[in-house]
Backbone as a printed PyTorch tensor [residue, N CA C, xyz], in Angstrom:
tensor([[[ 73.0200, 264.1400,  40.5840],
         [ 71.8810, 263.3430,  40.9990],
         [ 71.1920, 263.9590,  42.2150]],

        [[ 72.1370, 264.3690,  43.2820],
         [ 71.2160, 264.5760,  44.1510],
         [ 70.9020, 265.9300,  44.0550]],

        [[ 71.1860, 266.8310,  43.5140],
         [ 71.0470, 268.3860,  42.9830],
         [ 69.8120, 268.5660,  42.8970]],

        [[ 68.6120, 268.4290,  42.2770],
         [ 67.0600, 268.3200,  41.9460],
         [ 66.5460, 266.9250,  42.7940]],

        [[ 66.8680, 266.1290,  42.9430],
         [ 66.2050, 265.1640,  43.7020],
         [ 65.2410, 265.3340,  45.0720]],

        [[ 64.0340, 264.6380,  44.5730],
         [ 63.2200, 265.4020,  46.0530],
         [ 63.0640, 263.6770,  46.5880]],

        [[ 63.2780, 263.8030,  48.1440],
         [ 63.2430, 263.2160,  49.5390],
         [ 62.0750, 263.1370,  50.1910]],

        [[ 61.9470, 261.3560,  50.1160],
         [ 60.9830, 260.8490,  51.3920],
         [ 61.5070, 260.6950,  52.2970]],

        [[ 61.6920, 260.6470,  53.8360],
         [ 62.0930, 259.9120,  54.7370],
         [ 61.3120, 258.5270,  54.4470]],

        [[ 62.2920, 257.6510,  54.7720],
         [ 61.5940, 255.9280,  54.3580],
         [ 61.0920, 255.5340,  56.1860]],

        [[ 61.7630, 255.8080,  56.9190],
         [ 61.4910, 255.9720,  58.8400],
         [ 59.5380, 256.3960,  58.8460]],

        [[ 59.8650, 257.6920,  58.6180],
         [ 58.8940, 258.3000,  59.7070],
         [ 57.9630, 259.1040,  58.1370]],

        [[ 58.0390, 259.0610,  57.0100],
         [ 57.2510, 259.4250,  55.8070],
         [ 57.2000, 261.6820,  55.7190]],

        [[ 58.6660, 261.9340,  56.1530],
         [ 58.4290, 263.4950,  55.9090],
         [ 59.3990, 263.2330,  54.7800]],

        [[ 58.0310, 264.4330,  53.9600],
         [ 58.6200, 265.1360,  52.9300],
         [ 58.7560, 266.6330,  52.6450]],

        [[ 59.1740, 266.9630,  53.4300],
         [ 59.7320, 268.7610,  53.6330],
         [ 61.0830, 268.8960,  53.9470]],

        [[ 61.2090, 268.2610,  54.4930],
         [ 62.7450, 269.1900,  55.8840],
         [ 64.3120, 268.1730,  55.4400]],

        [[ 65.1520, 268.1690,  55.1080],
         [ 66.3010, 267.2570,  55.0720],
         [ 67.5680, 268.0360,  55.2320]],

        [[ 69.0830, 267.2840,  55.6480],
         [ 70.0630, 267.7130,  55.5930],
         [ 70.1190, 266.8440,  55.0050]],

        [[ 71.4560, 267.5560,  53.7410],
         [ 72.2060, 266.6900,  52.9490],
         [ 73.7500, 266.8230,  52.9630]],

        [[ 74.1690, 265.2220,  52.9550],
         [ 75.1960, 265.1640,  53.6400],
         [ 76.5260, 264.3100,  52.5730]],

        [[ 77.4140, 265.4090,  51.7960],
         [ 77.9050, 265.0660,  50.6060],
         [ 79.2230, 265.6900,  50.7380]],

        [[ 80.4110, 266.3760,  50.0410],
         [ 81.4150, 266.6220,  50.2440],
         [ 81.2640, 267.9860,  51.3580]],

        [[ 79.8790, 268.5730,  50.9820],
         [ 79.8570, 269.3950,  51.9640],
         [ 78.3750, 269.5060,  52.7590]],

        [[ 77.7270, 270.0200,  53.0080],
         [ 75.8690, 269.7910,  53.4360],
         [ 75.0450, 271.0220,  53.5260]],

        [[ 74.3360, 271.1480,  52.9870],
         [ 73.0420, 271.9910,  53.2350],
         [ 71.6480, 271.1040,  54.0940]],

        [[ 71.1830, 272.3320,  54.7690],
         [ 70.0600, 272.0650,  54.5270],
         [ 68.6680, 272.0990,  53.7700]],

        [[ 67.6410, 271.3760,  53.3710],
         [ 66.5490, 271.7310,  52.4210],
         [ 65.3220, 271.3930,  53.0480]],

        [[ 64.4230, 272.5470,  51.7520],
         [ 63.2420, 272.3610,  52.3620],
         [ 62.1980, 271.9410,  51.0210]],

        [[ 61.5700, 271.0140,  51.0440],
         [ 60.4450, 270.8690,  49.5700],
         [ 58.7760, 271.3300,  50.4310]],

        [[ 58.8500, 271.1250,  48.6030],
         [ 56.9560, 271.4150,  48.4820],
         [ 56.6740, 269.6870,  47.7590]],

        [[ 55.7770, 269.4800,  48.7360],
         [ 55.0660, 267.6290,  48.4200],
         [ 54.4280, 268.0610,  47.1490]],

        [[ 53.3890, 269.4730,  47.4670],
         [ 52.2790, 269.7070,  46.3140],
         [ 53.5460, 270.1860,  44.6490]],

        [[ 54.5280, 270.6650,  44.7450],
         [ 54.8010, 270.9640,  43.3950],
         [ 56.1860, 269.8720,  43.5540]],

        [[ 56.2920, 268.6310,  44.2970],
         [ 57.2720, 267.6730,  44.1570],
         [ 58.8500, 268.2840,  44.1650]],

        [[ 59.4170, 269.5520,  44.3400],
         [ 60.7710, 270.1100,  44.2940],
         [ 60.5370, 270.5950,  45.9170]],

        [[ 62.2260, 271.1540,  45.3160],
         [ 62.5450, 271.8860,  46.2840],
         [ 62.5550, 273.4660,  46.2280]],

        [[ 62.0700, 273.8720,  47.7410],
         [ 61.4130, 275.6880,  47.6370],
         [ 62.6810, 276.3120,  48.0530]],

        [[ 63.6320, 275.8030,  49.0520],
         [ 64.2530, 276.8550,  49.6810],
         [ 65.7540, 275.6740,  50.2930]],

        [[ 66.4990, 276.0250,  49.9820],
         [ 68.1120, 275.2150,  50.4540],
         [ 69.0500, 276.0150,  51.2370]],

        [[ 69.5160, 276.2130,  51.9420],
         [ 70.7400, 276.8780,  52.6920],
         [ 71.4780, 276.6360,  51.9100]],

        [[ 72.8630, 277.5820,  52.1120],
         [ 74.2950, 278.1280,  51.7060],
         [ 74.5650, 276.4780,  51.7160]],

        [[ 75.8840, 276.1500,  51.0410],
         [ 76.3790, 275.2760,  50.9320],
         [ 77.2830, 275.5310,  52.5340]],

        [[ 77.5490, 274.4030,  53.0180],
         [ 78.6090, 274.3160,  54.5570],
         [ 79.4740, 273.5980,  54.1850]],

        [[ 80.7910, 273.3380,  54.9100],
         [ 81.7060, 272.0810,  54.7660],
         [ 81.0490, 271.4480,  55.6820]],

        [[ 81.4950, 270.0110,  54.9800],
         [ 81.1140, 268.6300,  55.6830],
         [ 82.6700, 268.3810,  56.1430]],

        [[ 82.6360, 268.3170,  57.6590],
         [ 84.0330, 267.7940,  58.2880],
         [ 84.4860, 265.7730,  57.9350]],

        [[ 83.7140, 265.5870,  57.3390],
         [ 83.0800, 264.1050,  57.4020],
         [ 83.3530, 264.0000,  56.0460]],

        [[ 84.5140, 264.4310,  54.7020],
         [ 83.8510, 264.4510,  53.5280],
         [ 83.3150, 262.9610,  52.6750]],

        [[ 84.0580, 261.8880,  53.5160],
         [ 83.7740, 260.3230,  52.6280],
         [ 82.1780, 260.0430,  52.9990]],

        [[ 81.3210, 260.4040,  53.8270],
         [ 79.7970, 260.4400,  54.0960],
         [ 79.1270, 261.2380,  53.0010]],

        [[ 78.1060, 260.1420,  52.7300],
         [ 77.2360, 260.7780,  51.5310],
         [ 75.8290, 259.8330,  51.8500]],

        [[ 74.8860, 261.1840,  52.8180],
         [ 73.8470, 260.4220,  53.1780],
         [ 72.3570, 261.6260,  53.0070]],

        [[ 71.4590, 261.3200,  53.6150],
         [ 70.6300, 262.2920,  53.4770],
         [ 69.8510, 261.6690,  55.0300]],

        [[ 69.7800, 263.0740,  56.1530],
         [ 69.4210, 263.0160,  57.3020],
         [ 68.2710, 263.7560,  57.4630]],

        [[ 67.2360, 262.7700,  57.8570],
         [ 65.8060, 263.7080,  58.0920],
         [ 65.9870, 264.9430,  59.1420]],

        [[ 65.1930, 265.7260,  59.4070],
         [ 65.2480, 266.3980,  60.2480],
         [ 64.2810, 266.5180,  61.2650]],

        [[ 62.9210, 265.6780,  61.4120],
         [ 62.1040, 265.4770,  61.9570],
         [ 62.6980, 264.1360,  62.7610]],

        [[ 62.9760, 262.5760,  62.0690],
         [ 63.6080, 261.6840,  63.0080],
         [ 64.7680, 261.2760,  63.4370]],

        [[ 65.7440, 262.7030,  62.7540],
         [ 66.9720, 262.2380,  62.8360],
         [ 67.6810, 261.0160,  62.1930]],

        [[ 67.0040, 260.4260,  61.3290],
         [ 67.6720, 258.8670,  60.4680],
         [ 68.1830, 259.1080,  59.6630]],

        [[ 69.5600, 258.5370,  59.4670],
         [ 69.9720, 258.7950,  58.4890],
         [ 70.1380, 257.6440,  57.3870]],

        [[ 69.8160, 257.8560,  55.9260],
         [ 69.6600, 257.7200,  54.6360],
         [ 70.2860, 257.4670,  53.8160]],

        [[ 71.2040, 256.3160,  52.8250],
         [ 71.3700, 256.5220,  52.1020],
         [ 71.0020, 257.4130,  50.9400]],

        [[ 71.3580, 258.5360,  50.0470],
         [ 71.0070, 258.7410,  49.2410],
         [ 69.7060, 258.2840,  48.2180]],

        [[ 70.3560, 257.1900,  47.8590],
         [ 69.5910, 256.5380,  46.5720],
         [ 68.3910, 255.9940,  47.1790]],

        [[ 68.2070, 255.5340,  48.7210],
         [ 66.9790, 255.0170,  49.3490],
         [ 65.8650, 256.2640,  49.3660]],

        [[ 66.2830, 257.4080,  49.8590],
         [ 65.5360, 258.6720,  50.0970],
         [ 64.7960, 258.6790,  48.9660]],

        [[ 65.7600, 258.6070,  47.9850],
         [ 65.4630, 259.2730,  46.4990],
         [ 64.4550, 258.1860,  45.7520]],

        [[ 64.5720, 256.9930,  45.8920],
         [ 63.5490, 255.9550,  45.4200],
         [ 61.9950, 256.0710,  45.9100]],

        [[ 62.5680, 255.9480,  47.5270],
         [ 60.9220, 256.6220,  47.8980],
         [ 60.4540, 257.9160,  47.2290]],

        [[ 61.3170, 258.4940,  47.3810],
         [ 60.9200, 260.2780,  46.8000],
         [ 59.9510, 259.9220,  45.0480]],

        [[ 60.7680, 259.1860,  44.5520],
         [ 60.5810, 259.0180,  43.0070],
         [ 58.9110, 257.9340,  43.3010]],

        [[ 58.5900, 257.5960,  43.7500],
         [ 57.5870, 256.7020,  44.0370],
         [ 56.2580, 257.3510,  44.5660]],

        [[ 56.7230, 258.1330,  45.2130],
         [ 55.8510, 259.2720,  46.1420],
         [ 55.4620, 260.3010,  45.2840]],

        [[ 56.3230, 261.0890,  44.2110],
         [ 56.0780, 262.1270,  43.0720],
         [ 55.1370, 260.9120,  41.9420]],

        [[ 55.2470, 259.8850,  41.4350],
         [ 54.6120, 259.1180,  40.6460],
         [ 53.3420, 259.1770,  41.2040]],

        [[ 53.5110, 258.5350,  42.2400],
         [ 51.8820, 258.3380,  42.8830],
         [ 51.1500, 259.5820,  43.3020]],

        [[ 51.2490, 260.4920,  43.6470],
         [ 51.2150, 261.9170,  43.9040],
         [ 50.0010, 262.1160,  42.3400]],

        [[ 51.0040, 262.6130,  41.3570],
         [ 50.8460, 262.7140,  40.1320],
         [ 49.5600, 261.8810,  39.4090]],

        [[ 49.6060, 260.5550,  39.8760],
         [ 48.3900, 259.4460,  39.2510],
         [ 46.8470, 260.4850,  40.6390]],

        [[ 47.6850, 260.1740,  41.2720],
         [ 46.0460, 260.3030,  41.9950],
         [ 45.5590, 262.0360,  41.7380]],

        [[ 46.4660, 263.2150,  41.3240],
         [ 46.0110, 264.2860,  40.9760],
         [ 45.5490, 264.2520,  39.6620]],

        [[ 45.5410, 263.1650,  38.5890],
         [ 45.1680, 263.1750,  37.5110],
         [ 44.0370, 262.7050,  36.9280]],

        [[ 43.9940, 261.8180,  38.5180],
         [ 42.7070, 260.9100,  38.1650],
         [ 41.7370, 261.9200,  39.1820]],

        [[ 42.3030, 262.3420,  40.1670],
         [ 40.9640, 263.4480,  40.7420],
         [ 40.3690, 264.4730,  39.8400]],

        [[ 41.0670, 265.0530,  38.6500],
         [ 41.4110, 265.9540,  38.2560],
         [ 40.0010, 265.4040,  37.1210]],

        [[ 40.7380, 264.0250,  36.2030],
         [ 39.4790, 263.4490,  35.2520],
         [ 37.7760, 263.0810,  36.0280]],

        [[ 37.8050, 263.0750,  37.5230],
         [ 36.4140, 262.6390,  37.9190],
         [ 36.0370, 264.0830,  37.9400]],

        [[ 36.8600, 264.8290,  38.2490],
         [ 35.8720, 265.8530,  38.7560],
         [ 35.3310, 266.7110,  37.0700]],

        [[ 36.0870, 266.3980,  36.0020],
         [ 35.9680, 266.7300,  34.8000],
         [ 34.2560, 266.2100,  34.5450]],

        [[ 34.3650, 264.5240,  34.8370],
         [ 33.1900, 264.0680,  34.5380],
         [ 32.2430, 264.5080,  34.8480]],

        [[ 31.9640, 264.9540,  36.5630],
         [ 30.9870, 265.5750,  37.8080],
         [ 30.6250, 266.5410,  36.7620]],

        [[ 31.4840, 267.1310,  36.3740],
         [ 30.8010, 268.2600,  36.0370],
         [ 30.3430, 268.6870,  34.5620]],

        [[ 30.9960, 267.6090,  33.5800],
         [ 30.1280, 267.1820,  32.3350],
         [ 28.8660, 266.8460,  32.7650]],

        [[ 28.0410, 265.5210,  33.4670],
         [ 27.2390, 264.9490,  33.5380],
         [ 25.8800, 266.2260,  34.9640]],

        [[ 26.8240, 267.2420,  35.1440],
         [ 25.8080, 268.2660,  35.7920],
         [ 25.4790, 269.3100,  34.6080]],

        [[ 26.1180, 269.5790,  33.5430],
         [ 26.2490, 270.6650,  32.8670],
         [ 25.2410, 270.1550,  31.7090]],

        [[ 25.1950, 268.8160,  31.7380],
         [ 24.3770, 267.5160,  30.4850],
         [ 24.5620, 267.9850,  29.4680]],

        [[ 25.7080, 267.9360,  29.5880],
         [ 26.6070, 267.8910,  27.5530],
         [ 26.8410, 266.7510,  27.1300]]])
């Protein structure tokens, strides 16, 4: 689950920067515009292994998992609607200039 999963902070609204914090932790980095993740560090041990959270790196809060990931999933939906619908006006703009 959390392997591909892309991260809102629900705090402070970043979506780039996170540590993840599971039997062991990396850190990651996403792209908002293509909704994944670009770049992750080496896997580390987690001295902590019963913690399974996800820690921003901009406010320091830390996350349940499944909270990060709900916003995340909400944020890629809506993302997606409003590039689709920019995507159909500007289709129109430029039917109704071209007068086809």
């Amino acid at each position: 689950m959390i392997i591909n999963t892309f991260f809102v902070c629900p705090n402070c609204g970043n979506d780039k920067k996170f540590r993840i914090f599971t039997s062991s932790f990396r850190d990651i980095k996403q792209s908002p515009e293509l909704g994944m993740r670009i770049e992750e560090s080496d896997v580390l041990p987690n001295l902590r292994e019963t913690d399974t959270y996800v820690e921003c790196k901009f406010c320091s809060q830390r996350f349940a998992c499944d909270s990060a990931a709900a916003v995340g999933k909400k944020y890629i939906k809506t993302t997606q609607r409003l590039r689709k619908t920019k995507h159909t006006s500007l289709r129109l703009d430029t039917h109704h200039v071209d007068g086809k």
